[in-house]
C-alpha positions in Angstrom: -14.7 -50.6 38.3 -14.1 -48.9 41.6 -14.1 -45.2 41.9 -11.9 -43.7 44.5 -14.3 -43.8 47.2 -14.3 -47.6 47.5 -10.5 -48.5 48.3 -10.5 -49.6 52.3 -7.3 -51.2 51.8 -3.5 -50.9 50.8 -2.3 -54.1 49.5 1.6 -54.7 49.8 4.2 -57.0 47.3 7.2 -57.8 46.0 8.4 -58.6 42.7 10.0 -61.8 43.8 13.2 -60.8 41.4 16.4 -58.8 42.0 16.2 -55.4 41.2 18.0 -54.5 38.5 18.4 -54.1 34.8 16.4 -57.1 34.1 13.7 -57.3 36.3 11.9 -53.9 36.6 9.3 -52.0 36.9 9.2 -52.1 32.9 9.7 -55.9 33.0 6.8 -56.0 35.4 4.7 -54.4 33.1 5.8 -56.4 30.4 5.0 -59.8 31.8 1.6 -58.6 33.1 0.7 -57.2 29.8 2.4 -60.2 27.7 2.6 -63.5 29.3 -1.2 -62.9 31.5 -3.0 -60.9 28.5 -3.6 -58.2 31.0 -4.2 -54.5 29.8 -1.6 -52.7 32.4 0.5 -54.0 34.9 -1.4 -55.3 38.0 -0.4 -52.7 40.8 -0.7 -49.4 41.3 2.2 -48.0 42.5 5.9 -49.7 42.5 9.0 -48.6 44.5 12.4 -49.2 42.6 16.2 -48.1 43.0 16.8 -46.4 40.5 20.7 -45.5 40.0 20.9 -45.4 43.2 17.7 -43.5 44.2 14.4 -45.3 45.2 11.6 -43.9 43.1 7.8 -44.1 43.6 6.1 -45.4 39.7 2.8 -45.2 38.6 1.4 -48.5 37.1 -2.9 -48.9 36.7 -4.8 -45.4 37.5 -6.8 -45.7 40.8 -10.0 -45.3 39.0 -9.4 -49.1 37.4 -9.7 -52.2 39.6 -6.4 -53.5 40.4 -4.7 -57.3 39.4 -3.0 -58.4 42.5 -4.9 -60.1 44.7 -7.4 -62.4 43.5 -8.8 -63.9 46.8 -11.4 -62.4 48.5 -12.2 -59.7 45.7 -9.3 -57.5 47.0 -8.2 -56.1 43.4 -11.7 -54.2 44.1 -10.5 -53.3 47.5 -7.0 -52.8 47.8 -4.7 -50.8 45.9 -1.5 -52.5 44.9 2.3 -51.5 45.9 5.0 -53.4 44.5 8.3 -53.5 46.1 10.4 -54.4 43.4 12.8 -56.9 44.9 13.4 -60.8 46.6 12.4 -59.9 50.2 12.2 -63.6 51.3 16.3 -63.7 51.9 16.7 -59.8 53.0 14.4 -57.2 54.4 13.9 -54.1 52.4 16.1 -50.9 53.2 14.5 -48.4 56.0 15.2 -45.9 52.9 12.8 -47.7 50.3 10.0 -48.0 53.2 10.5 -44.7 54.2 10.0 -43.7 50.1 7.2 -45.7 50.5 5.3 -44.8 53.8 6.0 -41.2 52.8 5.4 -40.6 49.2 2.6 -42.9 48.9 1.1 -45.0 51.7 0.3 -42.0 54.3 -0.8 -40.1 51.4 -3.3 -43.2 50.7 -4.4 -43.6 54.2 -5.2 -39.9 54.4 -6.9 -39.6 50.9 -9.0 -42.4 51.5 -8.9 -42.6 55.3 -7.5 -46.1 55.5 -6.4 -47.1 59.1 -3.0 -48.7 59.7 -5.2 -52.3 60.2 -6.1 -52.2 56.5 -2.5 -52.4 55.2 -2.3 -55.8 54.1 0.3 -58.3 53.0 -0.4 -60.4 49.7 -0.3 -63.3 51.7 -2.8 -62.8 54.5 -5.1 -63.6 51.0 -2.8 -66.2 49.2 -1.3 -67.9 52.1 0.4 -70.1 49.6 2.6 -67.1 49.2 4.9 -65.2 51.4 4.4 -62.2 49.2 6.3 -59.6 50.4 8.6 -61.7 51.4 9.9 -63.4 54.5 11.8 -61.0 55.5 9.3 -58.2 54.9 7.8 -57.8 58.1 4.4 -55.6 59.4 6.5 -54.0 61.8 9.4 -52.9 59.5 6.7 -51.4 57.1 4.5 -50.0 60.6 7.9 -48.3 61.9 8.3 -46.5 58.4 4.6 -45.1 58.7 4.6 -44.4 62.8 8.7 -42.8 62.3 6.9 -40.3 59.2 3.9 -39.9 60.9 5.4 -38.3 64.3 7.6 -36.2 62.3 10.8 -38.2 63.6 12.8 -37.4 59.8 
């Protein structure tokens, strides 16, 4: 099990499912917990809309070993963010990156001084995938971080 000190990366996703009443961050943890015998849900932090608000939730503690990424040994390495949503048909809103980038991916990088390089996509490991998304590009999630970053909001 890792302790803080070890994470070099920030590992990104997406649900693959429509947010909504159905498929949440509950539902998530659900099908992690029930259909793959897991003990939590596999990521560490989600982003959802929630009535109308994105909010930033807390799935496995960042002192467990993560269940995202097999390849590569990443779920030692990377800490997992789910975007909960289909990003292969539409790109996520600037709003739910900018929740993102600010509430917890700069925070990341700075607490465990990860460079912008190590933000990685599921599938740059599983290249069977196109986890998170199609439409879910570097740059889009880059923008976010460089915008918050230079104090641009």
């Amino acid at each position: 099990m890792p302790n803080q000190q070890n994470w070099t990366h920030i590992a990104i996703h997406h649900s693959l499912s429509e947010d909504g009443t159905v498929f949440n961050w509950r539902a998530i943890r659900n099908w992690h917990i029930d259909h793959n015998g897991w003990k939590d849900v596999g990521y560490h932090y989600g982003v959802e809309l929630i009535n109308n608000t994105y909010e930033v939730l807390v799935g496995r503690p960042l002192n467990e070993t993560g269940a995202h990424i097999k390849e590569k040994n990443m779920n030692r390495k990377a800490i997992g963010i789910c975007f909960v949503g289909n990003y292969d048909n539409s790109a996520p809103s600037t709003e739910m990156l900018d929740v993102a980038s600010k509430r917890i991916i700069i925070p990341l990088m700075d607490i465990f001084n990860i460079d912008q390089n190590h933000i990685v996509f599921h599938r740059d490991y599983a290249t069977y995938k196109s986890c998170p998304g199609k439409m879910f590009t570097r740059q889009l999630l880059l923008n976010s971080i460089i915008k918050l970053n230079s104090g641009l909001t």
